[in-house]
Every structure is written in structure tokens, then in C-alpha cells.
C-alpha positions as CSV (number, residue, x, y, z in Angstrom):
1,X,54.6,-42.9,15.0
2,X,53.8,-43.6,18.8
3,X,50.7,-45.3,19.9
4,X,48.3,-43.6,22.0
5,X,48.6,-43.2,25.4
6,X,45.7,-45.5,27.4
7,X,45.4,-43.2,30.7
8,X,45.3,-40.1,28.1
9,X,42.5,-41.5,25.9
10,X,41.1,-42.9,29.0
11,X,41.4,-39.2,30.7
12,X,39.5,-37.1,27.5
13,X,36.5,-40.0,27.7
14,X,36.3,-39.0,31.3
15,X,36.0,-35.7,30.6
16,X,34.0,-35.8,28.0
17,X,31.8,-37.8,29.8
18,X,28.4,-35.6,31.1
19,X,28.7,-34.5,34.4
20,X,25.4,-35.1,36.7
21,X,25.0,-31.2,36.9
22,X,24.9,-31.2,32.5
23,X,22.8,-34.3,33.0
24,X,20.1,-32.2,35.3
25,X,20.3,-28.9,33.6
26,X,19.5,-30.5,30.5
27,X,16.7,-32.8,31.7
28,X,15.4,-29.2,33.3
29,X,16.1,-27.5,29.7
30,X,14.0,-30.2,28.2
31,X,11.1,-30.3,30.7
32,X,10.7,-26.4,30.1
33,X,10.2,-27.0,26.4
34,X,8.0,-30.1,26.8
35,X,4.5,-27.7,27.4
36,X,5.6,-25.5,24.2
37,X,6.4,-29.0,22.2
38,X,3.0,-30.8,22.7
39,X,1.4,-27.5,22.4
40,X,2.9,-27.5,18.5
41,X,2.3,-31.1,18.0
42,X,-0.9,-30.7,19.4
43,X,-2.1,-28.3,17.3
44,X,-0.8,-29.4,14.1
45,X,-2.7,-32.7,14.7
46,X,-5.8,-30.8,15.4
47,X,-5.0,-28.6,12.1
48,X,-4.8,-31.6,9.9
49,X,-8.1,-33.6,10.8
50,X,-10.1,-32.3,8.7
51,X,-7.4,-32.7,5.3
52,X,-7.4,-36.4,7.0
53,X,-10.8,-36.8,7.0
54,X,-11.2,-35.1,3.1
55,X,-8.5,-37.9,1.9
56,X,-10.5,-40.8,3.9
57,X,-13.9,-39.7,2.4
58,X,-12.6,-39.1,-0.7
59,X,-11.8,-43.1,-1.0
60,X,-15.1,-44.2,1.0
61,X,-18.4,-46.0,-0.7
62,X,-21.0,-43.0,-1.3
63,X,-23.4,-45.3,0.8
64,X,-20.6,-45.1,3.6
65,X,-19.9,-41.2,3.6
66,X,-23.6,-40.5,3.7
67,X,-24.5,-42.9,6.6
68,X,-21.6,-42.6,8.4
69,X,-18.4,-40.8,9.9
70,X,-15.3,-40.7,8.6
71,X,-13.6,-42.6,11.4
72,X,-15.5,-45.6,10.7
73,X,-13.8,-46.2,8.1
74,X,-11.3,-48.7,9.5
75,X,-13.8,-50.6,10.6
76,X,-14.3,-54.2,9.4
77,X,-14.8,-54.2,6.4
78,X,-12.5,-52.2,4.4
79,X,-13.8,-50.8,1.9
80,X,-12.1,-48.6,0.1
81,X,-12.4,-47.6,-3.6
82,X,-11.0,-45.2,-6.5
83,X,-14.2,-44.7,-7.9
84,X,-15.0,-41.4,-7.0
85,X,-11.3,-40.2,-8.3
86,X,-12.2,-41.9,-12.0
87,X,-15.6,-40.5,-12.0
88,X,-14.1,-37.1,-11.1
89,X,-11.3,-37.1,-13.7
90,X,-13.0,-38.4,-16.3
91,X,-17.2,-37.9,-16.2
92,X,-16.6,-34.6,-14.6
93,X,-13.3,-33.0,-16.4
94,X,-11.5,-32.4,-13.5
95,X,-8.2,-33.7,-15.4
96,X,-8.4,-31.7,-17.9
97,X,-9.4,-28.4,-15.0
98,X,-6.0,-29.7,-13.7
99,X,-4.1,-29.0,-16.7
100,X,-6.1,-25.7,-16.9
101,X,-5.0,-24.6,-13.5
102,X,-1.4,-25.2,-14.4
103,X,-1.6,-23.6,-17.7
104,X,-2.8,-20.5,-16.0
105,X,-0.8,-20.6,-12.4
106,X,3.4,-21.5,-13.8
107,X,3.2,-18.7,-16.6
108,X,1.4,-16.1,-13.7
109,X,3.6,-17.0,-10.9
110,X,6.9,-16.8,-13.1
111,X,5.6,-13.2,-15.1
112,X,5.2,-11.9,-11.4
113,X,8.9,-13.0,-10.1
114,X,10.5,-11.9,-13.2
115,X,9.1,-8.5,-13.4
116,X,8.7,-8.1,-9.5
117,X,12.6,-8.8,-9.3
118,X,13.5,-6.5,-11.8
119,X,11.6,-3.7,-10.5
120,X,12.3,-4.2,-6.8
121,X,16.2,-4.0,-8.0
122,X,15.4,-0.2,-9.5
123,X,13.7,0.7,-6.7
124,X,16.3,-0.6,-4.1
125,X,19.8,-0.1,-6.2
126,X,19.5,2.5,-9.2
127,X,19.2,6.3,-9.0
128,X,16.0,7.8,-11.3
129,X,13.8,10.6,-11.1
130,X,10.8,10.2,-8.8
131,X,12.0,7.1,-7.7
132,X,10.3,6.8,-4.0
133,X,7.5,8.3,-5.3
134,X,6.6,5.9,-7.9
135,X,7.3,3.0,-4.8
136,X,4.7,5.1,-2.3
137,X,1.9,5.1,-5.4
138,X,3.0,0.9,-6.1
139,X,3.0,0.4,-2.6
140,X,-0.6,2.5,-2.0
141,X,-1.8,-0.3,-4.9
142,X,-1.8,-2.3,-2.0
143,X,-5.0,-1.2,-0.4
144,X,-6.9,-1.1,-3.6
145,X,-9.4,-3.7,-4.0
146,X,-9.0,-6.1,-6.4
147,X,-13.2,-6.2,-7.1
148,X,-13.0,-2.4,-8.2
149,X,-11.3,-3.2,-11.1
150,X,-12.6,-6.3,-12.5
151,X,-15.4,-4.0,-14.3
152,X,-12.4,-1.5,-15.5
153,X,-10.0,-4.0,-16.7
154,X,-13.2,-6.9,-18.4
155,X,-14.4,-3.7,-20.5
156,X,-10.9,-2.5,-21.7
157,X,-10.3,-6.8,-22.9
158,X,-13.5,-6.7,-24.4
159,X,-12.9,-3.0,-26.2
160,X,-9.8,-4.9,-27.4
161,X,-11.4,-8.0,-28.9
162,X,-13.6,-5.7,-31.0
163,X,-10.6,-3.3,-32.1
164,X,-8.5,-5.6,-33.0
165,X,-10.0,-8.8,-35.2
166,X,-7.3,-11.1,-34.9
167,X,-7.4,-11.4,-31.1
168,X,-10.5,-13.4,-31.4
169,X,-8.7,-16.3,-33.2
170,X,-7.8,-19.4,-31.9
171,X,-4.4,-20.1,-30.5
172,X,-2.7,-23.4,-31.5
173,X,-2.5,-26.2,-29.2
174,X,-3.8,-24.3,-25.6
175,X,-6.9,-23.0,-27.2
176,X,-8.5,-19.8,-26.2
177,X,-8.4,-16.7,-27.9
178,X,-5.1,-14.7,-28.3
179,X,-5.8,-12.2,-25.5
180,X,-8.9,-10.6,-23.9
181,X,-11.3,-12.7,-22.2
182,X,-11.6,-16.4,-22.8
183,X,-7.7,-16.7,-23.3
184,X,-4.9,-17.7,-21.5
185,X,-2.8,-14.5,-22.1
186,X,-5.6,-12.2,-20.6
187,X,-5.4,-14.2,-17.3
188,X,-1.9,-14.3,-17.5
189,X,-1.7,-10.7,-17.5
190,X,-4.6,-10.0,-15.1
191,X,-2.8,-12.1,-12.1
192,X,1.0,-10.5,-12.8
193,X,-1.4,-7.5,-12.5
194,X,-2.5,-7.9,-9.4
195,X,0.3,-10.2,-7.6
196,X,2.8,-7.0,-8.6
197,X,2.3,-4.8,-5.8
198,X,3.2,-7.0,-3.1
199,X,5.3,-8.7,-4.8
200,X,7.8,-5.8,-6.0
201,X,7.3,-4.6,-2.0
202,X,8.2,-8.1,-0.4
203,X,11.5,-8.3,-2.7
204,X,12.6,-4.3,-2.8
205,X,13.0,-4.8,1.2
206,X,14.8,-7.6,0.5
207,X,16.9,-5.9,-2.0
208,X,17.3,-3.1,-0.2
209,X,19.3,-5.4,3.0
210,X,21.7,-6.5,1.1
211,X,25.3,-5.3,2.0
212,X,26.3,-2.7,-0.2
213,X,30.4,-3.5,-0.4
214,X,29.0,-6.2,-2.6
215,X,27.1,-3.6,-5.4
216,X,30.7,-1.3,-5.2
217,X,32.8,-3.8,-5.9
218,X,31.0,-5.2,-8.7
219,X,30.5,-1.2,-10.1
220,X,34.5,-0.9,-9.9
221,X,34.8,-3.8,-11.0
222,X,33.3,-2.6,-14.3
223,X,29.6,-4.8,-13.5
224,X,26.8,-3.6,-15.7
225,X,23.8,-3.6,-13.6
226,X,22.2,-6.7,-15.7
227,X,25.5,-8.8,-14.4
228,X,25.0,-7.6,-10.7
229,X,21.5,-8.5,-10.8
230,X,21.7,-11.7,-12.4
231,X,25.5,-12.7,-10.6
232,X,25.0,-11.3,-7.4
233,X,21.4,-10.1,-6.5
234,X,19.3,-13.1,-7.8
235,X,21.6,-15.8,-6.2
236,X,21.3,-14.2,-2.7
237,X,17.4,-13.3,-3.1
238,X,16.6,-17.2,-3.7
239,X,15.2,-17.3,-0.1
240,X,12.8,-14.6,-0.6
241,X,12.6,-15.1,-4.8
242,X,10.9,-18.6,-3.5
243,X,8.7,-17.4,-0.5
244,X,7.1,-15.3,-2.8
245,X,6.8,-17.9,-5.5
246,X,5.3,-20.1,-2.6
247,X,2.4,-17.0,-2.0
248,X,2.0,-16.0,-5.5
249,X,1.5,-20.0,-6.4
250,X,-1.2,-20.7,-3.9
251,X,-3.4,-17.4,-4.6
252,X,-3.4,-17.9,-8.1
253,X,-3.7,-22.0,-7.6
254,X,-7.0,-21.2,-5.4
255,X,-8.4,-18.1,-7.2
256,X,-11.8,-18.0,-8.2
257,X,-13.3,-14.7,-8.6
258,X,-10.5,-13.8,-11.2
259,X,-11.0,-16.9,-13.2
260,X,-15.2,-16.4,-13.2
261,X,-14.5,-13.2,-14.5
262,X,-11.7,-13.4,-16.9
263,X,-12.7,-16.8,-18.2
264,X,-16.1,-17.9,-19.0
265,X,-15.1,-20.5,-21.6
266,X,-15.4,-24.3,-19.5
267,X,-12.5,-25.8,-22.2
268,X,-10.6,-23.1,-20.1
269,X,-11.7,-23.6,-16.6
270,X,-9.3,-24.1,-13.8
271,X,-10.2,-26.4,-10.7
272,X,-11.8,-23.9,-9.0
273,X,-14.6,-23.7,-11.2
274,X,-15.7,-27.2,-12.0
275,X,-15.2,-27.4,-8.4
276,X,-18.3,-24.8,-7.8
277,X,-19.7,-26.8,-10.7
278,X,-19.6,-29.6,-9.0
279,X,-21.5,-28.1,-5.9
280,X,-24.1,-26.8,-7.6
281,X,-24.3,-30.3,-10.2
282,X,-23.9,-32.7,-7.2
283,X,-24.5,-31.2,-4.2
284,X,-25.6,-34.5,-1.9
285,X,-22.4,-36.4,-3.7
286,X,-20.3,-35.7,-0.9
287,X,-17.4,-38.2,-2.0
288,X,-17.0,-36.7,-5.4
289,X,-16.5,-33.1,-3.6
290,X,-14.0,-34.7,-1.6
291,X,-12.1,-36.1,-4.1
292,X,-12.1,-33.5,-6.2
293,X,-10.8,-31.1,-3.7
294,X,-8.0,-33.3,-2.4
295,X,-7.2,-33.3,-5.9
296,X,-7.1,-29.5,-6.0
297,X,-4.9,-29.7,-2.8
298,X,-2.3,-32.1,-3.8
299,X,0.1,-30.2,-6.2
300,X,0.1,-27.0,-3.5
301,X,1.0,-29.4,-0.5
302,X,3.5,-31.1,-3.0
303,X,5.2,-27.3,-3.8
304,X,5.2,-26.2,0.0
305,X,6.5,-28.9,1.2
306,X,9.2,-28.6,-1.5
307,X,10.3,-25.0,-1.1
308,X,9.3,-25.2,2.7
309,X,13.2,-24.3,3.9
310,X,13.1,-21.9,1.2
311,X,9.8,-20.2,2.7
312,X,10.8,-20.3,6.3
313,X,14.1,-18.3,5.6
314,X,12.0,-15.8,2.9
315,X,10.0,-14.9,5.9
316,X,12.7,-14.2,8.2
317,X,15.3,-12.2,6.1
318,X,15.5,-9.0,7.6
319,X,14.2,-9.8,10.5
320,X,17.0,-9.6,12.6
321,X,19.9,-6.7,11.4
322,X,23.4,-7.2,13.1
């Protein structure tokens, strides 16, 4: 083997070397983006003061929060404490809210995806009668407040607990009745309820973008539609499958009005509720709504941050055809 040449490698350095014209063009390409990047950076600091001011209170002396700002705290002296998160948790049952919450959102976000991802998959890929019709009336769902049928839907539970007995009973290890109001199922089925319309119209326009070679192939190839669902359509949906996870999460995660409703039992409570509890209980205890909330807001932050890339590619599918 022959060693390298010296005025070769010597050559490519040189030319690989930036020119002054690259040099200015992209000190010019960098000074036009400079007003758009401290803009964003600008803004995004301004957005998260006040989540940095709820995690600073939430750690401050209820003397402190009361008499003064925030900012002060890094003052001399320190003086921060985890007092107001051990009186929360365990005084004020926000633990056990926590565990609530995610007893009610994981089962209502997964129902939603499941059936969402199965139904967007008829409506995009299989021939049946009345087909776009039944998508126009799912997709007119959309402008149907959800207030109207709270009434509608907290008589037919109730009608249900006093037809059928055994609903009332007590289900082992969640609690709660069975189904109706006061159980986990009823809430389950109330939030896959209401997230279906948009969800089964965010992922049939998903659905509905993808190539078609790929669903003929797989037909010749002797596919059943279960296989290209699960083999092809799922794997290639994961973008949108998890932006919609990301919305349908967060809604339920925050909801209150269906949870006041659905669940008047305080065993079964999520975090929004013994949050307004806690208004209405402790209303001048500033640092104990603080920390309470932060503690409401940790496990969404945690999941968007998580599926962020996910999200960011969701919303853009199908954006751009070519």
C-alpha cells in the first residue's frame, strides 16, 4: 500500500478550508436568524416564569410567600422546605388524588387510541355501506358540546345502577362501583366517549396519506386486514398514534367538569378536585396551592417532554404532500 501523498492531503485541507465569501455569507445567514432566535428564546423565558415562580413558592415558608415575592427567595437566608409537599400528600390526600388521576387518565387515553385507530382504518382503507356518511355525522360530533350531554349520559348511568343490582357492588382492589357513577368504568367510558370524535378524525387523515402500493401489496400478498393494520398501518402511524396520546393525556389529566359530574365519591377523586378542595378549604394557604399544582403538573411535563419528537412530527404529517 502507498503512503499518502503530503501536497495531495495538503491540497483537499486547502480546499476544504472556508473561503472568506462562505465565511461572510454565513455570518450574514446567522445575523438574519439572530431577531427570529431571541424572539423564541425570549418568549419561552417569559412563558415559563410563572411555572418558575409556582415551583419556587411551592418550597417557600408560608410566612415568606405571604409577605413577600417569589424572587426573594435567594436571598440570604435560604430557606427552603418540603413542608408544604408532606402536608399536601399526606393531611390533604393529594397522593392518593394522584393515583386517582392515573387510574382514570392511562385506561381513557389507551380505550381512545385503540378504538380511534381501528375505526380511522375503516374509514380511510375498507369499502362499507354509508361509509362517508357515518364519518360526516362523527366528524359533525365535533361541534357538539360536551355540557349538553352530561344531563343525557348521568341519567342513562343512574337508570343503569337501579336496573341492574349488581352494578352497585364494590370492585376489588380500585374501589368504586362496577359501572355508572362513582366508578372507574363509567369515567372510563365517558372520556373514550368524548375524546372519539377527534381522535378517529386526527388519525383517518393520517390513515388516509399513506401510500397505497403498500395496502396492494400486502392484499396480493394474501394480508388479512388485521395483519395490515397491525404490520404496516400502526408502525407508520406512531408519529400521529403518539400526538394524539400526548392531547388525549393532557385533557383528560386536567379535566374537571367530567370528573365533578361522573364522580362524586372523594376515595375516587382525581387532582383536579381536591385541588378545588383545596381552594375553597385553604384559600389564604398560598404555598399548599402551589405545591399541590406543581404536583398536578409534573407527570404531564414528564410525558411531553418524553413523546415531544413524537408530537412535533404528529403535527406535521401531511402537511407537506410531494
Amino acid at each position: 500500500m502507498l503512503p499518502p501523498n503530503p501536497s495531495a492531503t495538503g491540497e483537499a485541507a486547502v480546499r476544504a478550508r472556508p473561503t472568506g465569501l462562505q465565511v461572510r455569507e454565513a455570518v450574514k445567514r446567522f445575523a438574519a436568524r439572530m431577531p427570529l432566535h431571541v424572539s423564541v428564546i425570549g418568549l419561552a423565558a417569559l412563558w415559563s416564569i410563572p411555572t418558575i415562580a409556582l415551583l419556587i413558592s411551592s418550597f417557600r415558608d408560608p410566612g415568606l410567600v405571604v409577605t413577600s415575592g417569589w424572587w426573594n427567595a435567594f436571598k440570604d437566608p435560604f430557606d427552603f422546605t418540603l413542608d408544604n409537599y408532606e402536608t399536601v400528600l399526606d393531611q390533604n390526600g393529594m397522593a392518593r388524588s394522584f393515583m386517582n388521576s392515573l387510574i382514570i387518565t392511562v385506561p381513557s387515553t389507551f380505550l381512545v387510541i385503540l378504538v380511534a385507530a381501528l375505526a380511522a382504518y375503516a374509514f380511510a382503507w375498507m369499502q362499507f355501506p354509508f361509509r362517508n356518511l357515518l364519518f360526516l355525522v362523527m366528524v359533525a360530533l365535533l361541534v357538539v358540546p360536551l355540557q349538553m350531554t352530561l344531563i343525557p349520559v348521568l341519567k342513562l348511568y343512574v337508570e343503569l345502577n337501579d336496573r341492574f343490582g349488581f352494578l352497585n357492588n364494590e370492585v376489588p382492589l380500585l374501589g368504586g362501583r362496577w359501572f355508572g357513577t362513582n366508578s372507574y368504568a363509567g369515567i372510563w367510558v365517558a372520556h373514550t366517549a368524548y375524546g372519539l370524535p377527534f381522535a378517529v378524525y386526527l388519525l383517518r387523515n393520517f390513515f388516509g396519506g399513506l401510500p397505497r402500493d403498500l395496502f396492494e401489496s400486502a392484499y396480493l400478498d394474501g394480508a388479512s386486514d388485521f395483519k395490515v393494520f397491525t404490520r404496516i398501518v400502526l408502525p407508520l402511524s406512531m408519529p400521529a398514534i403518539a400526538a394524539l396520546g400526548i392531547f388525549q393525556f393532557l385533557w383528560v389529566w386536567n379535566d374537571l367538569l367530567v370528573a365533578l359530574i361522573f364522580l362524586g365519591d372523594p376515595d375516587r377523586a382525581p387532582m383536579t378536585l381536591t385541588i378545588t378542595n383545596l381552594v375553597s378549604s385553604f384559600g389564604t394557604a398560598y404555598q399548599l396551592l402551589t405545591a399541590a399544582a406543581f404536583i398536578s403538573m409534573a407527570l404531564p411535563l414528564v410525558v411531553f417532554f418524553a413523546l415531544q419528537r413524537y408530537f412535533v412530527q404528529g403535527i406535521l404529517a401531511g402537511a407537506v404532500k410531494g
